[in-house]
N, C-alpha and C positions, 0 to 999 in steps of 0.2 A: 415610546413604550420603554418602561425601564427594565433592564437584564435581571433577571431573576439569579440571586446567589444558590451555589447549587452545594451542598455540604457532602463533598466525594469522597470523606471519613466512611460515610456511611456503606460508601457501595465496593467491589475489588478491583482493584487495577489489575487490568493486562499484561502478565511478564511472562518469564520463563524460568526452569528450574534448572540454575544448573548443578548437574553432577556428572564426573566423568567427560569431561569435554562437551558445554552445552544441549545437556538431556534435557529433556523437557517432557514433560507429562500432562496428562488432565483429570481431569477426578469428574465423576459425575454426581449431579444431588439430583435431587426430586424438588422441583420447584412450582410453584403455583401461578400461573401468565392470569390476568385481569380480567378475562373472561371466564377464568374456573376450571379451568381446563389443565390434567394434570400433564406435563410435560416434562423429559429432560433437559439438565442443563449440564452444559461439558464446559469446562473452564480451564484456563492455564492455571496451576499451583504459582500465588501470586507472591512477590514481593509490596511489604508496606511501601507505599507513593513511589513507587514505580512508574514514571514516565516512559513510555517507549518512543525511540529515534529508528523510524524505517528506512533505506537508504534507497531511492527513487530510480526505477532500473539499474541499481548499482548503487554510484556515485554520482549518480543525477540522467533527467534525460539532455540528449542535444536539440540544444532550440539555435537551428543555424543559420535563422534569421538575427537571431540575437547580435547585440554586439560587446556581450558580457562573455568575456573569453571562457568562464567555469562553464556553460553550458555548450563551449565547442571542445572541453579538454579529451576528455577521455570519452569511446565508442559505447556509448549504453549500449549494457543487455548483455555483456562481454566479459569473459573472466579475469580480466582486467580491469575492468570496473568494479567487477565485484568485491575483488581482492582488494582494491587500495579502499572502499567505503568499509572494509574490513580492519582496516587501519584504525579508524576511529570508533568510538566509543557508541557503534549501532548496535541496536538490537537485533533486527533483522536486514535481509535487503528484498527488497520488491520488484521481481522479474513478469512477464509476460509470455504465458505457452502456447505455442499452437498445435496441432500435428502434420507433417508432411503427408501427402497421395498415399506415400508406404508404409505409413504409420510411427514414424518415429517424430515423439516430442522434441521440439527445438525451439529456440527464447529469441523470438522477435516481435517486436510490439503491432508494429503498422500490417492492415488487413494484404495490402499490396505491397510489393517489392520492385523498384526499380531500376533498370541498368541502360546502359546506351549502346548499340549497335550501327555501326558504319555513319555515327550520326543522328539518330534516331533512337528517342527514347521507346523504352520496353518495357509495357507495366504485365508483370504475373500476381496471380494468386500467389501466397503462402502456397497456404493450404493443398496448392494444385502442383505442387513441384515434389518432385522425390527429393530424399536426405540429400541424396547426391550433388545434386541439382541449387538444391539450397546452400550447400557449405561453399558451391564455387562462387557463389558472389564475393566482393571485399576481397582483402588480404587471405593471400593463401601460406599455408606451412611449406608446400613443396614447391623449391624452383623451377621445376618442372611446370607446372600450374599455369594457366594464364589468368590473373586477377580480373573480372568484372565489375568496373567502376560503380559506384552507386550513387541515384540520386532518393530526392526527396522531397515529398508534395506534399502542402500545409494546407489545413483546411481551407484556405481563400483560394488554394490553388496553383499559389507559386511554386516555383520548383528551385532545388538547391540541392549543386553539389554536394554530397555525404562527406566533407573531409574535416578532421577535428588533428587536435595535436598529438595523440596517441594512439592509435589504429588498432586497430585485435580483430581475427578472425571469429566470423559466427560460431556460436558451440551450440550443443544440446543440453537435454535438461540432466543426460546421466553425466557428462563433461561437466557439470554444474556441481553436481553431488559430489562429484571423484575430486578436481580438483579446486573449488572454492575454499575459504579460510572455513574450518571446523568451527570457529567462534563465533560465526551469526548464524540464526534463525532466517529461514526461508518463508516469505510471504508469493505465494505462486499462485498468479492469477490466471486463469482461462481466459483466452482471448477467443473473442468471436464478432463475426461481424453486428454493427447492427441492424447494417440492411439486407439481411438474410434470412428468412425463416426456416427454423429446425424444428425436425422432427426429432421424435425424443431419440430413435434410435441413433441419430447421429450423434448428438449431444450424449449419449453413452458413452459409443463407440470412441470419443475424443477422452472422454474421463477415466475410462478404466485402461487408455494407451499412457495416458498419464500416470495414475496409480499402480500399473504396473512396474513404472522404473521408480518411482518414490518408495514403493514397501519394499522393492529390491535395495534398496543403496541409500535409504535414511539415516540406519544405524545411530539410530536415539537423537541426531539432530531436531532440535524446534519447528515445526512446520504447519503453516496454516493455508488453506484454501480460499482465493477470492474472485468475483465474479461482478460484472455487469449484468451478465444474464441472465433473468429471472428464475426460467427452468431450470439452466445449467446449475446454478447456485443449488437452490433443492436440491436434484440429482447427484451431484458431490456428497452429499450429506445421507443423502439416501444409500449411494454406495461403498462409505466408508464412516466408521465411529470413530477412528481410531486420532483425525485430526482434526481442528476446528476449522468453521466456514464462515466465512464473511459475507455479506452481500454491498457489492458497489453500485453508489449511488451518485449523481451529481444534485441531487434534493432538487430538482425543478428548473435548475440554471438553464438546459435543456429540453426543450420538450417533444418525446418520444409518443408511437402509438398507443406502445404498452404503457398502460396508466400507473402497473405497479414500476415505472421506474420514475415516477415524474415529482415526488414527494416522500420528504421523510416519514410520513404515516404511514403511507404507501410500502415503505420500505421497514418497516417495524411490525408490520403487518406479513409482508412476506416470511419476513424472519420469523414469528411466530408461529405461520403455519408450517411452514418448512423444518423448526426445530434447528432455526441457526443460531448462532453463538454472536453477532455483533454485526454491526455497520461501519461503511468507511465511507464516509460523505467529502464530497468537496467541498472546502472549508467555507466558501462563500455562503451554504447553504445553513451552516450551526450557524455563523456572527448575524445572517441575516434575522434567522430566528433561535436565540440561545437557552429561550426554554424547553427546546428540542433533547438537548442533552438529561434535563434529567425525565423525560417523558422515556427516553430508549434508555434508561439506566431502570428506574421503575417496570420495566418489560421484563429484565433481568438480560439484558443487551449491552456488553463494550459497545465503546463508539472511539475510532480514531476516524484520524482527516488527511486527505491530498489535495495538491492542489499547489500554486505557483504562492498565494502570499504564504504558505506553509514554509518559504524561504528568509522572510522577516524574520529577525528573532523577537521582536515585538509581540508578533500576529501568536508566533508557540507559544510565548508566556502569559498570554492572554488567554489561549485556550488552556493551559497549566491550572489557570486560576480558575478557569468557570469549570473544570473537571471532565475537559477530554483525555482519554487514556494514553493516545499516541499519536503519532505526526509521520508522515509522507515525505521527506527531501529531498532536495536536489542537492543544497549545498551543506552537503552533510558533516562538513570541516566546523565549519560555522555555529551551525545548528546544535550539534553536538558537543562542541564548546559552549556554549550559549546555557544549553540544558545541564550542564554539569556545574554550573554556578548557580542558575535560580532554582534548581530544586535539588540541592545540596541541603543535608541536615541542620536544623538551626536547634544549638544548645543554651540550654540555660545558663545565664553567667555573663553569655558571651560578649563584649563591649562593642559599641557601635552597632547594634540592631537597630534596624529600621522602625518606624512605628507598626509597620506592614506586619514588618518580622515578630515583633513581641507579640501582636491580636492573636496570629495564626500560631506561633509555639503555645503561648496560653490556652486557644482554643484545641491546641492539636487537631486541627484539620484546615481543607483549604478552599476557606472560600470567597469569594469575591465581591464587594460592596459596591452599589450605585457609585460612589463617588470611584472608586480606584477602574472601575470598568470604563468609566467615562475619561479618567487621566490615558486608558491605553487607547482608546478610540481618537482623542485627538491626537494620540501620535501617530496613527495611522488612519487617517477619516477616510480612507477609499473602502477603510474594510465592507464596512457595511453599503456603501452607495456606489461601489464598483459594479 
């Protein structure tokens, strides 16, 4: 099947506005969805071809089976990570919230938490643990303190020591506010399990302990909402106008009971009903099928991606081309080098353009041809048969 060119002139990139240290705003229109149905649409005040680079719990997560040292450097999810993915040229960075038993938001990805006692591993809930309780695991600020080693269990099972080359203690999400770099936008996703069924009043209850420390302590910073959750997603959106909502999806790679999370239709669909602002797919799911993107742009839907080939810089600038808005990384050093060369302005005049280079300046827009899609596939053929 050949990749359908998608002409992303037409539709708005994803950015932010800044003024006064990374404000950001949205503006709403009246827009018309495909079934006729009159709907809001909230959008970020965009920059012309405006690529965005999300920084992946930070400055990446840790994968401590790896033996790629970048994904044991620094502690995702940590203001330390956050801060050095701040260093580079991100848009925003993409954290994980839960709520503590006592109600206080705090930024850890994994449903469970675990430590070792006299020998013996000890898994808790998140969720089941007071603030207190939560902040003494890992490294502590007070000498006083006894540190609670941490391990870590991977989907197959195995388990691994938590230790990387730069350690940070757990923070919350107002520690996040207070002291992260004012220069990125915050991508804050709701974490929930998914072998858990909620009632909606919990999934409230979790959203507005949230939204109360974000309208406290935003102060015009850029900030979007994202979610696995199908309900949870609506509900965000239901409870606040004021920022935009995503819905997470892995398009199928996965398959769940809930049918709205097993397909990008599926998830263009919710977003419609819901009155959401975009999707964030695992990347596997747009290379597998790349007519997707302009099916969720036609909805009046962004669409960015995560996902581990989102570390390729091949894999970005192929999405660049077919007209994904933004990208998910880990190695956001890279990445964002990588994106500040291929989608650098290209001027008239200028000696040594590409052939690529003169179609797209001439055409003023970006789009991508059978032939040039097919030159980036075999530099990465797992994309599509991984």
């Amino acid at each position: 099947m050949a990749l359908k060119a998608v002409p992303v002139s037409q539709v708005p990139y994803i950015d932010q506005f800044h003024e006064n240290n990374a404000l950001c705003k949205y503006i709403g229109e009246d827009g018309e969805d495909d079934v006729g149905e009159r709907r809001k649409m909230a959008t970020f005040i965009l920059k012309e071809n405006k690529f965005v680079v999300m920084g992946h719990r930070g400055s990446g997560m840790n994968l401590l089976q790896s033996c790629d040292r970048r994904s044991k450097a620094i502690k995702e999810n940590t203001l330390r990570s956050f801060n050095e993915a701040a260093k580079f040229n991100v848009d925003f960075i993409e954290f994980d919230v839960q709520v503590t038993r006592d109600g206080h938001p705090v930024i850890f990805h994994d449903i469970f938490i675990l430590t070792q006692e006299e020998g013996k591993l000890i898994e808790k809930r998140v969720t089941d643990l007071t603030l207190e309780e939560f902040l003494s695991y890992g490294p502590q600020n007070a000498s006083t303190n006894v540190e609670k080693p941490l391990f870590r269990k991977t989907k197959d099972g195995r388990i691994f020591e938590w230790k990387v080359d730069e350690d940070d203690r757990f923070c919350t999400l107002e520690d996040v506010f207070e002291n992260a770099s004012q220069s990125v936008g915050f991508n804050i996703e709701f974490k929930f399990d998914d072998n858990t069924s909620y009632k909606e009043e919990e999934l409230v209850g979790v959203i507005l302990a949230v939204l109360q420390v974000v309208f406290k302590h935003a102060k015009g910073r850029c900030i979007m909402f994202s979610s696995f959750q199908p309900d949870a997603a609506q509900l965000i959106r239901k409870q606040q106008t004021t920022y935009t909502v995503f819905f997470l999806t892995n398009g199928g790679s996965e398959i769940y009971s809930d049918m709205r999370r097993n397909s990008l239709d599926e998830a263009i669909k919710l977003c419609l009903e819901g009155d959401l602002q975009g999707i964030v797919s695992e990347v596997k799911a747009i290379l597998r099928n790349p007519t997707m993107i302009a099916k969720i742009k036609e909805s009046k839907l962004s669409i960015l991606t995560y996902g581990q080939l989102n570390n390729e810089q091949e894999v970005v600038h192929l999405q660049y081309m077919m007209g994904v808005e933004g990208v998910i990384v880990d190695f956001v050093k890279e990445i964002t080098l990588a994106v500040s060369q291929f989608s650098k302005p290209v001027y008239a005049g200028k000696e040594g353009l590409s052939l690529l280079e003169k179609r797209l300046l001439a055409e003023k827009r970006t789009p991508c041809s059978d032939d040039e899609l097919s030159y980036f596939r075999r530099l990465v053929p797992e994309l599509i048969h991984s």
